[in-house]
C-alpha positions as CSV (number, residue, x, y, z in Angstrom):
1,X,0.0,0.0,0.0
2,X,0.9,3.6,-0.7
3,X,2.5,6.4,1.8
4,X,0.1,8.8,0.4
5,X,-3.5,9.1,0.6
6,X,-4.1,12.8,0.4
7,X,-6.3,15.6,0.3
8,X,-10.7,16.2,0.8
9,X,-12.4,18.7,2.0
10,X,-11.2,20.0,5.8
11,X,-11.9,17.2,8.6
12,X,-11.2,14.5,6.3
13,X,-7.7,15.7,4.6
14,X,-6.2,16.5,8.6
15,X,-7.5,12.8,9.4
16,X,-5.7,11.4,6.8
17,X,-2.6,13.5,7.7
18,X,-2.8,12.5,10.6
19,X,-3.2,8.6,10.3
20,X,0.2,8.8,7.9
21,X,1.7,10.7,10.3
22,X,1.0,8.2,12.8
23,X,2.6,5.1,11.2
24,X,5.5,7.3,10.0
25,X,7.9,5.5,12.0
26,X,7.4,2.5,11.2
27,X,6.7,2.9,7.2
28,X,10.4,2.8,6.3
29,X,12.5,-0.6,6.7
30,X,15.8,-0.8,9.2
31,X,17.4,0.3,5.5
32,X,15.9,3.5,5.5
33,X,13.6,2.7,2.8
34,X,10.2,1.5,2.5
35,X,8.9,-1.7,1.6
36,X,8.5,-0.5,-2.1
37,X,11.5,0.9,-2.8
38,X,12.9,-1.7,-5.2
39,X,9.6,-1.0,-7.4
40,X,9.8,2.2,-7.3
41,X,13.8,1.7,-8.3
42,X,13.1,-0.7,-10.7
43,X,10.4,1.9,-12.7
44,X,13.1,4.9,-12.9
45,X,15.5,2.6,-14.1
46,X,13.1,1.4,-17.0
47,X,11.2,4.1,-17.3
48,X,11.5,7.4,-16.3
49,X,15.5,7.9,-16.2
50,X,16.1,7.4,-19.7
51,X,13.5,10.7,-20.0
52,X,14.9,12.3,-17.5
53,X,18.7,12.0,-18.7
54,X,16.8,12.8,-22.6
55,X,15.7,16.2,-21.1
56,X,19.3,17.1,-19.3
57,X,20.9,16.3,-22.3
58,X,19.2,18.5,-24.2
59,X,20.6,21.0,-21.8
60,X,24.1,19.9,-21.2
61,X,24.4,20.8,-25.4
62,X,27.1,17.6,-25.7
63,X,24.1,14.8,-25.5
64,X,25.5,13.6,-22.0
65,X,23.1,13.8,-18.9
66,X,26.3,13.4,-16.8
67,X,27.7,17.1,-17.7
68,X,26.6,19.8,-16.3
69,X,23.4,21.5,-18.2
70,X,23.0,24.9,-18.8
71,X,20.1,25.3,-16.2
72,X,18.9,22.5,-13.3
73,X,15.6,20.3,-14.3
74,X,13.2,21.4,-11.2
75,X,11.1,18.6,-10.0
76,X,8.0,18.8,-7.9
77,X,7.6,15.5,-6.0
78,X,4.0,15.1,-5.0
79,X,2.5,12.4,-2.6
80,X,6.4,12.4,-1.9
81,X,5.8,10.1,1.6
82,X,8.9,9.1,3.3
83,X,11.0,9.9,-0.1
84,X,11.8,7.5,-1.6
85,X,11.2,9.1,-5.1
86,X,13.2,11.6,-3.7
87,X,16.7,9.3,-2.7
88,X,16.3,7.5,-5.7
89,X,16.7,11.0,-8.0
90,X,19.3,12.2,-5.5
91,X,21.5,9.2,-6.0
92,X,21.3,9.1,-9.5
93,X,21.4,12.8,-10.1
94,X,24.0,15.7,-9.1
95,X,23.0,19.4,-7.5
96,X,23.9,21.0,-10.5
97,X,21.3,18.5,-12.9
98,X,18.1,18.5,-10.6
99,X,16.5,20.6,-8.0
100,X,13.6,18.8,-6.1
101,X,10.6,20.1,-4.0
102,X,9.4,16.6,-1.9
103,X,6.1,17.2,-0.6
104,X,3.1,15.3,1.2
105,X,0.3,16.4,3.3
106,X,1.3,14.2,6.1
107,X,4.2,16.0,8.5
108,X,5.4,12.9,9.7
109,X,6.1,11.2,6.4
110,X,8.1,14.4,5.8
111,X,10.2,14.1,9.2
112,X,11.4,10.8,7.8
113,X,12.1,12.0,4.6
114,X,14.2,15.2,5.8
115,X,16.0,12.6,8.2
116,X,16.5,10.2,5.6
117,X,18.3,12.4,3.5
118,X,20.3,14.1,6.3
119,X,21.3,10.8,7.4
120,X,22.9,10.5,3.8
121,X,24.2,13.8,3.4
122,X,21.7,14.7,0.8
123,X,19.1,17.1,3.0
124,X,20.6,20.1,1.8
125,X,19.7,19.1,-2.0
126,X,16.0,19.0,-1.1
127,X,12.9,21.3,0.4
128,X,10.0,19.8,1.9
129,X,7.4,21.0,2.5
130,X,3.2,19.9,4.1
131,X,1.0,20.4,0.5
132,X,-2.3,18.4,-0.6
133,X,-1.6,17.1,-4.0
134,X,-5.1,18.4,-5.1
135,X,-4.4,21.9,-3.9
136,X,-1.0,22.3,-5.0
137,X,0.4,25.6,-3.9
138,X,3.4,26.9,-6.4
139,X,3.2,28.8,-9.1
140,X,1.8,28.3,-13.1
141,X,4.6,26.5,-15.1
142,X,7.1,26.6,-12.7
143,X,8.5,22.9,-12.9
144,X,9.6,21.0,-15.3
145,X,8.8,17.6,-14.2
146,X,6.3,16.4,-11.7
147,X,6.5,13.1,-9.9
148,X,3.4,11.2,-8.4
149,X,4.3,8.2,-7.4
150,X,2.0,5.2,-6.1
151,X,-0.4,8.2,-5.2
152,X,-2.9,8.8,-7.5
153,X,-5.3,5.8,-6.8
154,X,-5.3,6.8,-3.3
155,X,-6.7,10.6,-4.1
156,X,-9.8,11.6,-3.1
157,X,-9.8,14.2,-6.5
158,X,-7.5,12.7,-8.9
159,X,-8.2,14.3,-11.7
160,X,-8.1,17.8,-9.2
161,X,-5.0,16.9,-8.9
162,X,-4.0,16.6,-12.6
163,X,-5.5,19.6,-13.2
164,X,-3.0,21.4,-10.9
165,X,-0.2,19.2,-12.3
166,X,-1.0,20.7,-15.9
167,X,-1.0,24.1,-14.0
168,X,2.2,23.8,-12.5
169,X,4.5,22.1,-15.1
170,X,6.0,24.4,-17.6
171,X,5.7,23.8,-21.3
172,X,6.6,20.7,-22.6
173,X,7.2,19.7,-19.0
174,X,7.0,15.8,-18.4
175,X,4.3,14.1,-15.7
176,X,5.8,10.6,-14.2
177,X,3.2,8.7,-11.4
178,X,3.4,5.4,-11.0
179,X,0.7,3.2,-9.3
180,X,0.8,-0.7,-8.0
181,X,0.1,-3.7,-10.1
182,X,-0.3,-7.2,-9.1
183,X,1.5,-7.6,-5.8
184,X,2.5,-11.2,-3.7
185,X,1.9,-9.5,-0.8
186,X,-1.2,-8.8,-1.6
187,X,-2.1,-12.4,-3.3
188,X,-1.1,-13.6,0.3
189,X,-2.9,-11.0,2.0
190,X,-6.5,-11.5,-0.1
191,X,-6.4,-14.8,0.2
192,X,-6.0,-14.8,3.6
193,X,-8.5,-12.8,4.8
194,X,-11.0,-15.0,2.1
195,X,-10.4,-17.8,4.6
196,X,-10.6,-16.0,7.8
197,X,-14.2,-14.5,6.5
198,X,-15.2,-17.8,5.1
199,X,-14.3,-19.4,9.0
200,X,-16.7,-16.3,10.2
201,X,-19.3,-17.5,8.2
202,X,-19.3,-14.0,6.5
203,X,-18.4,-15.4,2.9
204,X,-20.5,-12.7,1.8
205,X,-18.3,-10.2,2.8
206,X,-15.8,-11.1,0.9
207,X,-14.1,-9.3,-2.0
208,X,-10.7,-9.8,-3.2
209,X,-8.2,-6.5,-3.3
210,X,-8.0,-6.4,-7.3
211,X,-11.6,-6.0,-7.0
212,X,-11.2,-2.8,-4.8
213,X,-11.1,0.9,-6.7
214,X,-6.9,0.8,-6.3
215,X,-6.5,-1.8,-8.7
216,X,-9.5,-1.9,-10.4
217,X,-9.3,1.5,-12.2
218,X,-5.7,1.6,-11.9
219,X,-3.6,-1.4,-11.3
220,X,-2.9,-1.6,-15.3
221,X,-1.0,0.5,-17.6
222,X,-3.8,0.7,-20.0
223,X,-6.2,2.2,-16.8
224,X,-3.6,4.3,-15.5
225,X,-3.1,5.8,-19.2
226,X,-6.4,6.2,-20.0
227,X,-7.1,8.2,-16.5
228,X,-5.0,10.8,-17.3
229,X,-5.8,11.1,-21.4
230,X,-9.6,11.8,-20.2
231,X,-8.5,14.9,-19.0
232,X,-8.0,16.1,-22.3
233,X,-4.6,18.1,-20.6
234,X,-1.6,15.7,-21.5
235,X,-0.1,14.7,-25.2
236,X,2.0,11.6,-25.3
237,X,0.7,9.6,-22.7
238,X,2.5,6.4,-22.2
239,X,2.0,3.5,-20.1
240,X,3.8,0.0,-19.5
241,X,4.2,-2.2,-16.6
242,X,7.7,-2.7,-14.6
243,X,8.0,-5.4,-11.9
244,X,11.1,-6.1,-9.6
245,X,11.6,-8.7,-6.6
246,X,10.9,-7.5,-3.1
247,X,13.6,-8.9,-1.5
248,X,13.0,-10.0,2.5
249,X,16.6,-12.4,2.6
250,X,16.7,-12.1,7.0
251,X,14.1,-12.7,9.5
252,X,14.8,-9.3,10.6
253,X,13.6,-7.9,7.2
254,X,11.2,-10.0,6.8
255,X,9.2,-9.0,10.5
256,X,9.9,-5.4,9.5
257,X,8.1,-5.6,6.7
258,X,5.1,-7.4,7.9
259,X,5.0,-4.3,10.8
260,X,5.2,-1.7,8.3
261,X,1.9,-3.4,6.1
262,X,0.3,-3.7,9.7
263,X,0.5,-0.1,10.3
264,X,-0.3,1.6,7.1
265,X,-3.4,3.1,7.3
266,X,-4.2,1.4,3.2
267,X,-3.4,-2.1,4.5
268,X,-5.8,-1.3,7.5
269,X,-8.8,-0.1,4.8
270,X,-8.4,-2.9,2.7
271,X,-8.1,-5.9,4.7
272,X,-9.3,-4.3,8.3
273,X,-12.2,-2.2,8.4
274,X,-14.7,-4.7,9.4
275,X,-13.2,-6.8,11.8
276,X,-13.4,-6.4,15.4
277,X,-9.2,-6.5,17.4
278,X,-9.5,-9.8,18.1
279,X,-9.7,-11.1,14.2
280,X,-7.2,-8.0,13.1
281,X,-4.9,-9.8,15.1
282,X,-5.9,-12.9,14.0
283,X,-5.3,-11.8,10.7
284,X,-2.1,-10.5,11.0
285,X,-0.7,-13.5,12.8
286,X,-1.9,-16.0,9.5
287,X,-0.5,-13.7,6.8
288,X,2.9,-13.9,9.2
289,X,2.9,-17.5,8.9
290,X,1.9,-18.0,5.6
291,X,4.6,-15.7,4.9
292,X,7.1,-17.6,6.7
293,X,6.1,-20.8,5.6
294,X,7.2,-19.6,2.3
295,X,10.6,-18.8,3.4
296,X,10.3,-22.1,5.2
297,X,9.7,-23.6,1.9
298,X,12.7,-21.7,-0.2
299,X,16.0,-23.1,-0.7
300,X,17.9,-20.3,-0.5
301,X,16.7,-17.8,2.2
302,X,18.7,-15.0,1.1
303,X,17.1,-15.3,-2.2
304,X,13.5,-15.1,-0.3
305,X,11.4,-12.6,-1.7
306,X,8.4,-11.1,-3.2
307,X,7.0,-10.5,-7.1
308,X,5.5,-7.5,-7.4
309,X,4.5,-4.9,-10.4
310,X,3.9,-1.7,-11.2
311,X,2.3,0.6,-13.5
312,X,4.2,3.2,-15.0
313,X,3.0,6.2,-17.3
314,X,4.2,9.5,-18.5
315,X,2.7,12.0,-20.1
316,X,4.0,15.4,-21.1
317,X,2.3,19.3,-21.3
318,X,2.1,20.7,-24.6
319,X,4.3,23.1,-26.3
320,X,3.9,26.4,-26.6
């Protein structure tokens, strides 16, 4: 599940600042990262790098996105959660190529993200700042990229949010967001709370998580793409899946990641809602075992890990 459920009117966009903010500490992995960050690696790799580097080329006048270019590419990160985003175009990018505003409307995500970086040396590269992607504050065509990764599907006004995105980016600026695809953890997860439902005698009540609104009118490239060419705002919209392994190679990483999934406040709406403490915990405890009865099960533990994909798109503003 995503970092970044954002925005709605008053009430309901400090709520869900708040429940973010609340499982803050325990979203990002010992590593520092969350338990997406190999997706979210693996889709700028495939995807949106070889744009990026395409764009600071053009403004490093030699055709090499390792020179300096002539001006810095500046990147609004929305939905930015604990930054991950963020690190990954920090460590592939220098000072002089990018300058990057991370923002999210949760403070705590933030606090992680600002220590995250500091802890690297790389806080000083980056401003942060509390912003509801459908309200975005900065001024028309003032960036040049926007990022919106594994957030829109959790937007209470997506296509709000678009709309400001158009706003904001500068002619022929670029648009990269990213949501989830079919997921192991999630496989695991359905299933099991199929059987705990179908033990309740509430079969009824049952409905897998591909079935819910996150996946099922966005977890494919085709949806995703098709979301953001009916706002009639974008030219070039692309889509493709990306997938990657979510490694979980120690017990340690492996109990850390199961806390993180129990704390975030998506895992909770999907899977949680309508069971009383006593089956949440039940809950939790089976997808635990199942998930180390697979590791039980692999040969090579280090090797351990999880399939995931994602859905990748890009879309750029028209030029003037």
């Amino acid at each position: 599940m995503s970092s970044k459920e954002q925005g709605g009117e008053g009430g309901e966009a400090a709520e869900a600042a708040s429940r973010w903010s609340n499982c803050s500490t325990s979203y990002n992995l010992g590593s520092g990262q969350p338990i997406s960050m190999p997706l979210i690696q693996s889709g700028f790799d495939h995807q949106f790098f070889p744009l990026l580097d395409a764009e600071l080329a053009k403004r490093g006048g030699g055709g090499d996105p390792t020179k300096e270019p002539s001006s810095p590419l500046r990147i609004l990160s929305l939905c930015g959660g604990t930054g991950a985003e963020t690190l990954t175009l920090c460590q592939r990018y220098s000072a002089d190529q990018v300058r990057i505003l991370t923002t999210d409307i949760s403070e705590g995500m933030l606090k992680v993200c600002q220590d995250t970086l500091d802890k690297r040396g790389l806080g000083d590269r980056v401003e942060t700042r509390i912003m509801d992607a459908t309200d975005v504050q900065a001024p028309d065509e003032s960036y040049d990229v926007v990022t919106l990764i594994m957030g829109p599907m959790l937007l209470p006004d997506p296509e709000a949010c678009f709309r400001h995105v158009h706003r904001v980016l500068k002619p022929g600026g670029l648009l990269c967001t990213m949501t989830p695809g079919k997921m192991g953890v999630h496989d695991v997860m359905t299933e099991t709370r199929r059987r705990l439902l179908e033990d309740l005698g509430r079969e009824k009540d049952y409905k897998s998580v591909y079935d819910q609104d996150m996946f099922r009118l966005w977890g494919k490239p085709e949806l995703l793409s098709s979301r953001i060419e009916s706002t009639g705002l974008f030219v070039t919209v692309e889509a493709r899946c990306d997938q990657a392994t979510i490694l979980l190679p120690t017990v340690e990483v492996l109990e850390e990641s199961l806390a993180s999934l129990r704390d975030n406040p998506g895992t909770k709406q999907a899977y949680c809602k309508d069971l009383s403490q006593d089956q949440v915990s039940r809950f939790h405890e089976e997808v635990r075992s199942e998930f180390f009865r697979q590791r039980d099960s692999c040969q090579d533990k280090a090797k351990f890990g999880i399939e995931a994909q994602t859905n990748c798109a890009w879309a750029f503003k028209a030029s003037k």
